[in-house]
KOLLUMDO-127373 format. One record per atom (N, C-alpha, C, O): x, y, z; residue in three letters. Coordinates in steps of 0.02 Angstrom, whole numbers, plus 50000, padded with zeros to 5 digits. Layout:
REM residues N
XYZALA ...
END
This chain:
REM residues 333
495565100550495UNK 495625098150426UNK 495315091150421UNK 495415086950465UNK 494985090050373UNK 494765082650345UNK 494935080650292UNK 495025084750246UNK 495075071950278UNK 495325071350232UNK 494715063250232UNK 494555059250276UNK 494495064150143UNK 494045058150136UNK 494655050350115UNK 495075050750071UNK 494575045850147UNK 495115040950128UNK 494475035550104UNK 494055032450136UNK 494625036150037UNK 494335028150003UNK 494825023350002UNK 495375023349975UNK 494405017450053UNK 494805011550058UNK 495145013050121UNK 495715011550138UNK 494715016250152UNK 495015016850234UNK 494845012150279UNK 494985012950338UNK 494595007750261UNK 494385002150313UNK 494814994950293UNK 494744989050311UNK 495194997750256UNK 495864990550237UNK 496514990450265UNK 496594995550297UNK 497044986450267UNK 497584989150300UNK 498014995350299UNK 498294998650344UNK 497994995750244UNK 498375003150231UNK 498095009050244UNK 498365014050268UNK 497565008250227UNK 496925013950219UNK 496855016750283UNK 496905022750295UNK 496695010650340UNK 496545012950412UNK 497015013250444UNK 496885014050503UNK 497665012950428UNK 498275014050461UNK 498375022350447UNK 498715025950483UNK 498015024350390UNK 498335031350384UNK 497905033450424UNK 498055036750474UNK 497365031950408UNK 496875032850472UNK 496835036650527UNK 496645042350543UNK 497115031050554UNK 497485032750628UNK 498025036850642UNK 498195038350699UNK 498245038250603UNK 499015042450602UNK 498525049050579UNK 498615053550621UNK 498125050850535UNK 497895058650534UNK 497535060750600UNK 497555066250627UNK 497115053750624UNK 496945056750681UNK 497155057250760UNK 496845058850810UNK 497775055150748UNK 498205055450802UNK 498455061850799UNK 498535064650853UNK 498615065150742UNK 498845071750730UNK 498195075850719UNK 498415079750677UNK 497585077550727UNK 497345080950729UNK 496945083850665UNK 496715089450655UNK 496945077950626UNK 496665076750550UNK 496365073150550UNK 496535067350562UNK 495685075250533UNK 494925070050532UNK 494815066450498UNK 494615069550449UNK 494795058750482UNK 494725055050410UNK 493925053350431UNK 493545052050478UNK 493975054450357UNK 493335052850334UNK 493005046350292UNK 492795048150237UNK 492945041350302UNK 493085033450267UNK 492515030150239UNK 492035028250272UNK 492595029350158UNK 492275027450124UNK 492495020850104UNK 493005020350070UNK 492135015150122UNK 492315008450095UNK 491775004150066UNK 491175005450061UNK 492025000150052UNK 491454995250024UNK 491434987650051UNK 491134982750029UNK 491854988350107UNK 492124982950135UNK 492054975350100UNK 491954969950127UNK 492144976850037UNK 492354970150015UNK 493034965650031UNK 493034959550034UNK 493594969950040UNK 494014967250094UNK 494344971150148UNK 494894969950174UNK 493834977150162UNK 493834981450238UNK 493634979050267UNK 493394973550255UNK 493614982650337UNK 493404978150408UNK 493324983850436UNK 493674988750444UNK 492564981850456UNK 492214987650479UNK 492224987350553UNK 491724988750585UNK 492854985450586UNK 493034985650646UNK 493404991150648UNK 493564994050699UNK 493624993050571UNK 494254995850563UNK 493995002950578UNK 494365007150604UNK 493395004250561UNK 493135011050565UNK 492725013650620UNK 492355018650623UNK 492915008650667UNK 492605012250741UNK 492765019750772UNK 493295022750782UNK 492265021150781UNK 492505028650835UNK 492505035250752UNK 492555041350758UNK 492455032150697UNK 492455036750645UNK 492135037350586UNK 491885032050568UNK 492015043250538UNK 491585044450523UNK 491685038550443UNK 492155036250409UNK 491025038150443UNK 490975031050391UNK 490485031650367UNK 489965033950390UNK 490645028150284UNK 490125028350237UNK 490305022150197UNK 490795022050159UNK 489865016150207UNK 489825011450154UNK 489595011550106UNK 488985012350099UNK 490115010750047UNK 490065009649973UNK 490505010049937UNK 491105010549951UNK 490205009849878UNK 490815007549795UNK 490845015349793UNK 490365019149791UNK 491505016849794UNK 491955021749768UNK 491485024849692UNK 491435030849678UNK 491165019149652UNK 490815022749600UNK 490245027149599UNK 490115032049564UNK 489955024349647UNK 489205026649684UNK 489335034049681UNK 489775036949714UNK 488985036549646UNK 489245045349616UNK 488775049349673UNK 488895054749700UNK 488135044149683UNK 487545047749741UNK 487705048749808UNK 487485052949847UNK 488285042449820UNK 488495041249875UNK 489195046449896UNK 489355049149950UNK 489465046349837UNK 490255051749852UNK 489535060349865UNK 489445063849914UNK 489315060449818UNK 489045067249837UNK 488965068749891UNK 489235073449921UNK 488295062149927UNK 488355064649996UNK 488815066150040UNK 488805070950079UNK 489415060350031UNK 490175063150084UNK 490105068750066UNK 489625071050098UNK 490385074050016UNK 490555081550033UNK 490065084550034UNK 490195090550039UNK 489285082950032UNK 488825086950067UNK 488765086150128UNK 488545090950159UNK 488895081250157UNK 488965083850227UNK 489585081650223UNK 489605075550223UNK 490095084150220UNK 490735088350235UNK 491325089450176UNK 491795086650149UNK 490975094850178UNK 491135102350127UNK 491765103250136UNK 492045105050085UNK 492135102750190UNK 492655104850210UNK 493235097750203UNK 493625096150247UNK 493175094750144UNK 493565089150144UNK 493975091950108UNK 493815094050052UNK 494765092750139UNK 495325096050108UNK 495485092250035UNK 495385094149978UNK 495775086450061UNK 496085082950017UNK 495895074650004UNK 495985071950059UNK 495705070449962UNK 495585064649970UNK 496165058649948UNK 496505058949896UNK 496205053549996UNK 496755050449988UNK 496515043149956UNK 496135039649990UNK 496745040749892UNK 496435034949855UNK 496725025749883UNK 497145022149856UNK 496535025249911UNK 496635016749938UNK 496355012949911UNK 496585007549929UNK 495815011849864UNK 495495010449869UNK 495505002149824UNK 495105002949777UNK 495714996849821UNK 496154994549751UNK 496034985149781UNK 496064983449841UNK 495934981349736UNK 496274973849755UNK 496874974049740UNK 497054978049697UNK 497384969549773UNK 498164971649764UNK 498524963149762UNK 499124962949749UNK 498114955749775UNK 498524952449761UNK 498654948649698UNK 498214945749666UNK 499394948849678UNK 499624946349601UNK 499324941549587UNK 498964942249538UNK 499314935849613UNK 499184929449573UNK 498474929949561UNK 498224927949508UNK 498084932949613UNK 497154933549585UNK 497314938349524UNK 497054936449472UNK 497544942149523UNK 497504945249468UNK 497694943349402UNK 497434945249350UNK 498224939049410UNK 498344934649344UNK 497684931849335UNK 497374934349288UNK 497294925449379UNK 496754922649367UNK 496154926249342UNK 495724923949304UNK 496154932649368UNK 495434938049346UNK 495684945149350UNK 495694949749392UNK 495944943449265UNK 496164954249261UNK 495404957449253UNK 495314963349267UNK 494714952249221UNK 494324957749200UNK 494254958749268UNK 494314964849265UNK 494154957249343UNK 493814958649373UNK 494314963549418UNK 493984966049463UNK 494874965249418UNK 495664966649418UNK 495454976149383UNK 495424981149418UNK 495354975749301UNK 495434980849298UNK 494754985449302UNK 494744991449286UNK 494034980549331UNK 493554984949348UNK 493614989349407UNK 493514995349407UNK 493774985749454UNK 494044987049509UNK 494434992949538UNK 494264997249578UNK 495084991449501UNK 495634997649501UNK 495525004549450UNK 495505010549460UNK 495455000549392UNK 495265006449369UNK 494735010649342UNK 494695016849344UNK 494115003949305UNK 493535008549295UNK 493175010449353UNK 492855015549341UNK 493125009049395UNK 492885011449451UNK 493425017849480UNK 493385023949484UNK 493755014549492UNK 494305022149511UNK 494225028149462UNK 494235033749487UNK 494135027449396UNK 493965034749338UNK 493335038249368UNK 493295044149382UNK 492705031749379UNK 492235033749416UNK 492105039449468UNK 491755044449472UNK 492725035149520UNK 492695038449570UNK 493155046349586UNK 493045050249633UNK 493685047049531UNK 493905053049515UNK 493385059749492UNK 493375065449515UNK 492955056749439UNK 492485062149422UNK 492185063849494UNK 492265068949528UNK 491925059749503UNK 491345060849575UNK 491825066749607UNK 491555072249616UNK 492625065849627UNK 492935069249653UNK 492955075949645UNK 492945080549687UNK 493005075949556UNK 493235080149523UNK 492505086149513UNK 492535091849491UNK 492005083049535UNK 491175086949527UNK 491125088549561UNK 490715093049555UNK 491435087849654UNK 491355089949701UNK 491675096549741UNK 491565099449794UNK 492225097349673UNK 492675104149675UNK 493205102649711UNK 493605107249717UNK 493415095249750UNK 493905093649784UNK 494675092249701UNK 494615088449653UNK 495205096349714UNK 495555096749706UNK 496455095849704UNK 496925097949670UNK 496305090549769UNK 497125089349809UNK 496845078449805UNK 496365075749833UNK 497265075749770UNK 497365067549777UNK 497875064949797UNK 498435065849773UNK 497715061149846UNK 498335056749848UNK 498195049249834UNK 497775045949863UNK 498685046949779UNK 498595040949742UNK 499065035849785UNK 499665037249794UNK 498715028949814UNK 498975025149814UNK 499405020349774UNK 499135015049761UNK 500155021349747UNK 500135017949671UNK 500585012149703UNK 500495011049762UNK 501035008449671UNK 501445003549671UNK 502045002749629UNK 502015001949568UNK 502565002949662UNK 503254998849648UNK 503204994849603UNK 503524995649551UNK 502824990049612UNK 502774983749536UNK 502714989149475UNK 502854986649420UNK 502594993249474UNK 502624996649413UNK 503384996849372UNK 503384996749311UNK 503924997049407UNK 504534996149378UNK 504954993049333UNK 505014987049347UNK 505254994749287UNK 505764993049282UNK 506554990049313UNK 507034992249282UNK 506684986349357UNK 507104988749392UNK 508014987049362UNK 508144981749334UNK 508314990049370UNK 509084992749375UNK 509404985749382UNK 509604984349439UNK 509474980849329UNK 509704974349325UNK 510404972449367UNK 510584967549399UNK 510694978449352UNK 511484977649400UNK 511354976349468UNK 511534971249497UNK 511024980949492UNK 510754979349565UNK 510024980149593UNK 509934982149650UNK 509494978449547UNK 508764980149548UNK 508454986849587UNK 507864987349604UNK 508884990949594UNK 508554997549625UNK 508445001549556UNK 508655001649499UNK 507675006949623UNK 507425009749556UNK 507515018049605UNK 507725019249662UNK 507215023149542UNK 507185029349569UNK 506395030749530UNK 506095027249488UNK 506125039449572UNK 505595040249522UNK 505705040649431UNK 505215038149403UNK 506065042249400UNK 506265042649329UNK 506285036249305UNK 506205036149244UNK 506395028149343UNK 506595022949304UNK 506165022049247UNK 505865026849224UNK 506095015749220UNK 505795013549187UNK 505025010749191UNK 504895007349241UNK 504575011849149UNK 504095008049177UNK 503845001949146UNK 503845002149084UNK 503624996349173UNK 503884988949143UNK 503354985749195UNK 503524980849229UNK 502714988349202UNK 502254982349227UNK 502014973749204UNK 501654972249157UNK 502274970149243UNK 502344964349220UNK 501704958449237UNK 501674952649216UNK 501164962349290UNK 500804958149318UNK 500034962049286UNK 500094967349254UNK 499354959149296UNK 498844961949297UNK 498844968849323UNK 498764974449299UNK 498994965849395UNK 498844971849467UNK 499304978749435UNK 499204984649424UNK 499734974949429UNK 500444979849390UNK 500114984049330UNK 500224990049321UNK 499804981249299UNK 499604985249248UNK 498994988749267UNK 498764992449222UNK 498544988449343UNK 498154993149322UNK 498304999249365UNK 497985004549365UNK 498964997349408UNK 499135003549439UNK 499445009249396UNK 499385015249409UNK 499825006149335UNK 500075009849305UNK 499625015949246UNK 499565021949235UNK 499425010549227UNK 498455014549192UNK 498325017349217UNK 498355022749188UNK 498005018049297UNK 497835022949313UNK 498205028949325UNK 497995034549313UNK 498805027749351UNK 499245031449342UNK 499305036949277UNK 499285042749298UNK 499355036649221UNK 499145037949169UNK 498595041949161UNK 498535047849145UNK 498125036349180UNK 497415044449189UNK 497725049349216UNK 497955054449191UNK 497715046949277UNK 497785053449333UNK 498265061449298UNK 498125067449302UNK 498775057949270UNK 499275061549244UNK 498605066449205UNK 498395072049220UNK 498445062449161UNK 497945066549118UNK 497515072949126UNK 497415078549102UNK 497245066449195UNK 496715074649224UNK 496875080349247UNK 496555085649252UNK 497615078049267UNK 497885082949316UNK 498315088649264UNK 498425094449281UNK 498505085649200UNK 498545089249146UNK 498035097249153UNK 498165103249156UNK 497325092649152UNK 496895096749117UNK 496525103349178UNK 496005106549180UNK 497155102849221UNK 496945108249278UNK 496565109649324UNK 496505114949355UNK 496085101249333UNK 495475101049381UNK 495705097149429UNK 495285094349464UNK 496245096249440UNK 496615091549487UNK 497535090449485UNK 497965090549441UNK 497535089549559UNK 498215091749575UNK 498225085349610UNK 497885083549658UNK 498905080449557UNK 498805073449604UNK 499685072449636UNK 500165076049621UNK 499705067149678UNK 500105065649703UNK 500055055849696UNK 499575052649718UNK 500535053349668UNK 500625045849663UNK 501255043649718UNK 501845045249719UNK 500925040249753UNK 501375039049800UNK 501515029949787UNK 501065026049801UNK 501995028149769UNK 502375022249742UNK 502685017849809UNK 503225017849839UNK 501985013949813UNK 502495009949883UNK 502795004849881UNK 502615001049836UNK 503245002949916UNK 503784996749892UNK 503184990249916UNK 502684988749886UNK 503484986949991UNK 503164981450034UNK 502994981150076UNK 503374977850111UNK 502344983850118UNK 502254987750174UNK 502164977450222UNK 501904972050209UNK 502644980950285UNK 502404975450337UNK 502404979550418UNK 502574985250434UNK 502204975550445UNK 502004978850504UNK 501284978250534UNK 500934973550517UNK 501014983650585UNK 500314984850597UNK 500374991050621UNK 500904994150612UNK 499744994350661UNK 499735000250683UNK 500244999550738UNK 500434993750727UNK 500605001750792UNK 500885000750823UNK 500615000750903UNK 500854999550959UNK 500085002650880UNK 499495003450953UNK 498924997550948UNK 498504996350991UNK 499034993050866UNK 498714989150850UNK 497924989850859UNK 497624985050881UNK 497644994550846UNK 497104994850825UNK 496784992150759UNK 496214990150743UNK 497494993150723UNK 497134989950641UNK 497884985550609UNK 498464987250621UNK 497704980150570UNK 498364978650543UNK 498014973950505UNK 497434973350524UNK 498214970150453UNK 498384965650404UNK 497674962850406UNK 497694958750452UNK 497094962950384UNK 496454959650400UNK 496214952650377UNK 495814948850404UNK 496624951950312UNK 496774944750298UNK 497234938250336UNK 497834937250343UNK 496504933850359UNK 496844927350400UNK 497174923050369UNK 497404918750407UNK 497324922250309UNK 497724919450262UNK 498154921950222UNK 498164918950168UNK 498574926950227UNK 498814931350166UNK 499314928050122UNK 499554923150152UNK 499564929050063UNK 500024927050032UNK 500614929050027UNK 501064925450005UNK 500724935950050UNK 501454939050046UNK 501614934450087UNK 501314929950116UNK 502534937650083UNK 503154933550104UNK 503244934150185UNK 503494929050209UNK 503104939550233UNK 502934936650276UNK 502364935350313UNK 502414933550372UNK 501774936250282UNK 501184933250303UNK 501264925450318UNK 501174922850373UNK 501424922450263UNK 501704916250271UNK 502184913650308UNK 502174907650321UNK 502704917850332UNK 503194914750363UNK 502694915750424UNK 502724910350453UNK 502264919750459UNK 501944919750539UNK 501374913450521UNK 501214910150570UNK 501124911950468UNK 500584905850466UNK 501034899650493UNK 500834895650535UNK 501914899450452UNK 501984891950477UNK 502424891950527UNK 502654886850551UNK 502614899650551UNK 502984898650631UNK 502134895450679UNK 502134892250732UNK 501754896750653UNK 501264896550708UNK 500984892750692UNK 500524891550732UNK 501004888950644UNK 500794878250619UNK 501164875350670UNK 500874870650697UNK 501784876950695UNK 502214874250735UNK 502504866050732UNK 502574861350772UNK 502684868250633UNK 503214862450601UNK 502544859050581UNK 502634853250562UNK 501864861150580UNK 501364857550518UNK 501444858550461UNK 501304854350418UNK 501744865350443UNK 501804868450397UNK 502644869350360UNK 503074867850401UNK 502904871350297UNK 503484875050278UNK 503404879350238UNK 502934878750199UNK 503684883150235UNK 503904892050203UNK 504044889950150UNK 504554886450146UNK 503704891250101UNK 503924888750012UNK 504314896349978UNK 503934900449953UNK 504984897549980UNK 505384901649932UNK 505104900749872UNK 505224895349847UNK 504754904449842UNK 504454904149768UNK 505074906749720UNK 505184912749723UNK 505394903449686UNK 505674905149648UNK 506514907749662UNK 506514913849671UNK 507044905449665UNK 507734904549687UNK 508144905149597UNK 508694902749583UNK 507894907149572UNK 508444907749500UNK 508454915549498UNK 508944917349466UNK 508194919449514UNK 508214924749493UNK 509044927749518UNK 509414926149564UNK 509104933049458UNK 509784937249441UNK 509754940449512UNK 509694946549505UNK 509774938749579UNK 509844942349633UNK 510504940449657UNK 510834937349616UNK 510784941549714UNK 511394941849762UNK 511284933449783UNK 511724929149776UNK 510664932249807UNK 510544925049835UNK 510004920849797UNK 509684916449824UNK 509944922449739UNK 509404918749694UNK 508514920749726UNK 507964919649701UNK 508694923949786UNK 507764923449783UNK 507414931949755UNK 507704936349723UNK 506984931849770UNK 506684939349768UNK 507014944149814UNK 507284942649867UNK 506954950549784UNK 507144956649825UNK 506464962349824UNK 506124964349776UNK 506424963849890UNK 506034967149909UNK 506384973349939UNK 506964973449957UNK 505854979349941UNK 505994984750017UNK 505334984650039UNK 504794985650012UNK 505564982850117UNK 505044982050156UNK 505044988650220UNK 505364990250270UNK 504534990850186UNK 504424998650242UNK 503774996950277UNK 503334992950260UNK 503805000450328UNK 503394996850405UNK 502685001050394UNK 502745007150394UNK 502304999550388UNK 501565002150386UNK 501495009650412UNK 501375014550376UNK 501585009650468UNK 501645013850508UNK 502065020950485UNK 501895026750487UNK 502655018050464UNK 503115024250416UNK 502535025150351UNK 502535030550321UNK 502155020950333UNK 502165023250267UNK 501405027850269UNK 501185030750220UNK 501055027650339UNK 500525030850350UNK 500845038350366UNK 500565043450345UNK 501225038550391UNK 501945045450427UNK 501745048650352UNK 501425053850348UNK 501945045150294UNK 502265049850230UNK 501605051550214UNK 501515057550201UNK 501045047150213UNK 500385051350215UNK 500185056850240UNK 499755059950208UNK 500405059250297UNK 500215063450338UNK 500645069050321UNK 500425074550304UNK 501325067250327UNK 501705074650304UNK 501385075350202UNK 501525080750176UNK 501115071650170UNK 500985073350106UNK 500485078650101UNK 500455083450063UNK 500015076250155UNK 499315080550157UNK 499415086750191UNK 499145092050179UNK 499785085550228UNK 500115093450275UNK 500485096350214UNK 500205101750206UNK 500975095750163UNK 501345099550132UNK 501095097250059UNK 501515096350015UNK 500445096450045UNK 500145094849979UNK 500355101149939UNK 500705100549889UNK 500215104849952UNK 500415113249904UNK 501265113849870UNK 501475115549814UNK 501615111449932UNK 502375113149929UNK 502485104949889UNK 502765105149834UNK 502335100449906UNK 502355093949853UNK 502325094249810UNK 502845093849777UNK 501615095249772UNK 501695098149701UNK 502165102949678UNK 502345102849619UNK 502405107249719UNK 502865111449683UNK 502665115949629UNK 503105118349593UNK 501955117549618UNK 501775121249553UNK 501445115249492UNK 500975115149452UNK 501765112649505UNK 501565105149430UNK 501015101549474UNK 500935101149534UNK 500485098049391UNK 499995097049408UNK 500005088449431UNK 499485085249439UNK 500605085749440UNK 500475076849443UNK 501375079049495UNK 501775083649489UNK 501345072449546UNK 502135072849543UNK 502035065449588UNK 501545063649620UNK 502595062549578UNK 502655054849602UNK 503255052949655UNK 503795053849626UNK 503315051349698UNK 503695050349740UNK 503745042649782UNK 503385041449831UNK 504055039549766UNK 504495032849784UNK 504225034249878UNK 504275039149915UNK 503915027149890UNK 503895024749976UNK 504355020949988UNK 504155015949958UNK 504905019550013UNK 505205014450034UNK 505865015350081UNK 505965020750108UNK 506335009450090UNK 506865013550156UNK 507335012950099UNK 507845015850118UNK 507415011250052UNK 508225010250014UNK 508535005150026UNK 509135004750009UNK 508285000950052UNK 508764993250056UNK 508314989050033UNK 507714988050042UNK 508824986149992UNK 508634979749967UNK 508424972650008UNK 508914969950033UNK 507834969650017UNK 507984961250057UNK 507794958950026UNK 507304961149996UNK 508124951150010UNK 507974946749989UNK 507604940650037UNK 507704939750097UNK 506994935649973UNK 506854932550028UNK 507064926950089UNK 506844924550141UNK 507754926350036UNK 508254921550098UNK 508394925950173UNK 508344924550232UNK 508574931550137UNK 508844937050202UNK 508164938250241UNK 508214937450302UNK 507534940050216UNK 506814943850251UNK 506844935050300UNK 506734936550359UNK 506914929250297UNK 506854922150319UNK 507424922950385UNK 507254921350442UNK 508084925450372UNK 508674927050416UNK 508344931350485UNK 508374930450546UNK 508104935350449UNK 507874939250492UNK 507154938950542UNK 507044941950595UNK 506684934050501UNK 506214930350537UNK 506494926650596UNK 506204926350650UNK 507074923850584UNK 507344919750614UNK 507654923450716UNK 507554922350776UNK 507964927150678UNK 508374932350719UNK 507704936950789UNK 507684938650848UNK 507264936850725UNK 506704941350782UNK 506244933550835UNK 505974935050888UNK 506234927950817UNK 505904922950836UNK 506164918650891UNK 505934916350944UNK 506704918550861UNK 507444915650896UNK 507154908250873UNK 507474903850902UNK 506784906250840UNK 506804898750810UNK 506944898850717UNK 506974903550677UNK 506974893450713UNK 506984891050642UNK 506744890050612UNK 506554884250621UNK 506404893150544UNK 505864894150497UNK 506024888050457UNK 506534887450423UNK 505374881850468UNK 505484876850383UNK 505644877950320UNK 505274882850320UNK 505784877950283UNK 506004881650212UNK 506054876750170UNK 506474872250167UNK 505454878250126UNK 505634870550047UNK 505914879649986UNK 505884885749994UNK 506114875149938UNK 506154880449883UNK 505674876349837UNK 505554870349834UNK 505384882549796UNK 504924880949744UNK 505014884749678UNK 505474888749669UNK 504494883049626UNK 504574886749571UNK 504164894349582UNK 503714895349623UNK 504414898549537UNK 504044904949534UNK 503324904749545UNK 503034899949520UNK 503014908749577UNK 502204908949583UNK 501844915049494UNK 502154919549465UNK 501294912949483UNK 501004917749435UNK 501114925049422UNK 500864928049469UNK 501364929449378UNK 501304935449375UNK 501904939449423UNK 502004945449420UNK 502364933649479UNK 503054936049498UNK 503504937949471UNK 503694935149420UNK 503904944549500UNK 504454946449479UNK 505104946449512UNK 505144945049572UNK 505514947649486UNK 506124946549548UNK 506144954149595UNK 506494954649645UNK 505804958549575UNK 505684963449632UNK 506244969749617UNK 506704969949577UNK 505994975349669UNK 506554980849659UNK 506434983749725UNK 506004981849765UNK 506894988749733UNK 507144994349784UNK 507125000549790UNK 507295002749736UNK 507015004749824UNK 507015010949792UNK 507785014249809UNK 508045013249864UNK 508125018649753UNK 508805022449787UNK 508365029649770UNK 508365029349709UNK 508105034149783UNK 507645039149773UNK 507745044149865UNK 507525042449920UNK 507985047649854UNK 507925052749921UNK 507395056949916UNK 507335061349958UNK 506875056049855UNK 506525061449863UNK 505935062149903UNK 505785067949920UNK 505485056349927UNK 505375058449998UNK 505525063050070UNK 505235066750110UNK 505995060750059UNK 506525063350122UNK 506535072550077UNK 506275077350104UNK 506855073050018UNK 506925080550036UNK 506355086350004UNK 506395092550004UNK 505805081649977UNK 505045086349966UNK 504475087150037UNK 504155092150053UNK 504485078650079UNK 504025079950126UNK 504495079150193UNK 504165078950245UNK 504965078850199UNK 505395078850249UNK 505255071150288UNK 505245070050349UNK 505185067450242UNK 505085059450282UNK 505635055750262UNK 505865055950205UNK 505875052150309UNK 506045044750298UNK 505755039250367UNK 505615040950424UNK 505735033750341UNK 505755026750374UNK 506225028050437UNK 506835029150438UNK 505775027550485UNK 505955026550581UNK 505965019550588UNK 506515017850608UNK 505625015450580UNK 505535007450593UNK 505865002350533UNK 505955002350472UNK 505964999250572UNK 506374992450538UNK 506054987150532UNK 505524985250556UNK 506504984150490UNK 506254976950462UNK 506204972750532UNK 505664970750553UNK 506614972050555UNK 506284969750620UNK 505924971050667UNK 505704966850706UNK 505804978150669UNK 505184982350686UNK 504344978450670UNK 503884976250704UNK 504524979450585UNK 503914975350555UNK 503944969850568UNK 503354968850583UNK 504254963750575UNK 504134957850594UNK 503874956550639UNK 503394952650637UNK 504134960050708UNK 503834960750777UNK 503174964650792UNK 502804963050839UNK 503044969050756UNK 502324971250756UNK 501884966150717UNK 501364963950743UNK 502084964250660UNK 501484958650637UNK 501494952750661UNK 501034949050644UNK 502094949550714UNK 501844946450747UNK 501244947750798UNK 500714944650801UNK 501444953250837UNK 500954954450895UNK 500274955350857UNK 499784953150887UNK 500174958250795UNK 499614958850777UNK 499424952650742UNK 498824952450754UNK 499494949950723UNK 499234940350718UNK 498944939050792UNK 498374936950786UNK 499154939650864UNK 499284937850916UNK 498624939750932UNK 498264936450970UNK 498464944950906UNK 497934952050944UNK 497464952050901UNK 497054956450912UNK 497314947950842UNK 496864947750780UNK 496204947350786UNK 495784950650757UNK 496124942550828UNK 495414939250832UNK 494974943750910UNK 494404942450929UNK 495434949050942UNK 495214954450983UNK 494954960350967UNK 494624963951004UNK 495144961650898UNK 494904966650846UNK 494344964250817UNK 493764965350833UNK 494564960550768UNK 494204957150712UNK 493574951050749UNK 493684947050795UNK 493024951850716UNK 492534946050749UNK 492564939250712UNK 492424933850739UNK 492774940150641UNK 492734935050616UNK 493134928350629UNK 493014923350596UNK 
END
């Protein structure tokens, strides 16, 4: 079996990567490495370019015809650039992604799997957990163009030329666990990207809590943080049971995450706990286009593809440490 992954040469992308072809599922990786890493696609089959490039998708399924199902990664994903540049935000995610659906959709390929996002929520004010049915309440750029597309997709898949799957991920941390591929940005902005920049300033640096008013348990953000690695797993059982997923219906959406809530005082506790030292910590005001975050309470992972989350939050901490550690052995830059 083959499966074409746009945006396979990014973290997520090449993590599933590796997990189809550890099981015996061929990816096939189309990037444009504007923020892939074409380290990421060693040993496999690769095609540089824009997802729009209609000349370029042709050729993938002319030479290979036999691409079961294609899995969509393909996306810029951080909030605050996206506040600064939605036009360039929703070319990106979504006119290019419509783009790259037709191309899909001309090629007679039939089975998607949508990378979507959690920020799409509403979340459950009593205790910020969400399920697939909540509300939808995109609050950021990024947020809004996952949800748009979302929307298409629904559409096309309406119109019987496509059978999609939206897969809604909470906060992926971690790396591969064999570390071949992980986090490719030397600067990142999530919450613990930052906490490994200023454990490893070594007290040059402090951990800025963005934002401490929010309606949470401890005033900061709440997250669910599911380990890369699990969330490449739900890829793999999706594409193995794509038929029985859908269930007959032409769109169906299913929540990534473990079901627990962390906050960023607690995700800091726990930095702490895996380090055995003491993280600097200033508090600050909210960053651009932030929300106070949500959770998933949703079993339906677990009882359509038979997945849940094996690895832990301290799992993920300890793998993206080692992969910070191991970065510059991969990566040339």
């Amino acid at each position: 079996m083959k499966v074409l992954i746009a945006g396979g040469a990014g973290f997520i992308g090449s993590t599933i990567a590796s997990a189809c072809a550890d099981n015996g599922i061929e990816p096939v990786i189309l990037d444009s490495l504007v923020t892939g890493r074409r380290e990421f696609t060693a040993g496999r089959v690769f095609y540089e370019g824009d997802i729009a490039d209609g000349a370029l998708v042709d050729r993938v399924f002319a030479d290979h015809p036999d691409i079961y199902a294609v899995i969509h990664c393909a996306a810029l994903i951080v909030v605050p650039d996206s506040v600064a540049d939605p036009l360039g935000y929703y070319r990106e995610n979504v006119a290019k992604g419509i783009d790259f659906v037709g191309h899909v959709v001309r090629n007679g390929c039939s089975r998607l799997l949508f990378s979507s996002s959690a920020s799409i929520y509403q979340a459950d004010p009593a205790d910020f957990s969400v399920d697939e049915s909540s509300e939808i309440e995109a609050l950021s750029p990024y947020a809004r163009t996952k949800s748009l597309f979302e929307t298409f997709l629904r559409d096309v898949a309406a119109s019987s030329v496509l059978r999609v799957v939206s897969l809604r991920y909470f906060n992926p941390i971690g790396a591969d666990p064999e570390l071949r591929t992980g986090l490719q940005v030397r600067r990142p902005t999530h919450a613990l990207g930052r906490m490994i920049d200023v454990h490893r300033a070594d007290g040059a640096e402090v951990f800025a809590v963005t934002g401490v008013d929010w309606p949470t348990r401890d005033g900061s953000g709440i997250r669910d943080y599911v380990h890369v690695w699990d969330l490449a797993a739900a890829h793999l059982r999706a594409v193995e049971r794509f038929d029985d997923v859908t269930g007959g219906e032409p769109y169906r959406v299913v929540n990534l995450g473990t079901g627990q809530g962390t906050t960023v005082r607690e995700l800091v506790a726990a930095f702490n706990a895996v380090t055995g030292e003491e993280l600097p910590v200033v508090e600050t005001g909210r960053r651009p286009g932030d929300v106070a975050g949500a959770y998933t309470r949703s079993s339906l992972a677990q009882e359509i593809l038979g997945w849940k989350p094996q690895l832990s939050i301290a799992d993920g901490i300890r793998d993206s440490l080692r992969w910070v550690a191991a970065r510059d052995t991969v990566i040339s830059d």
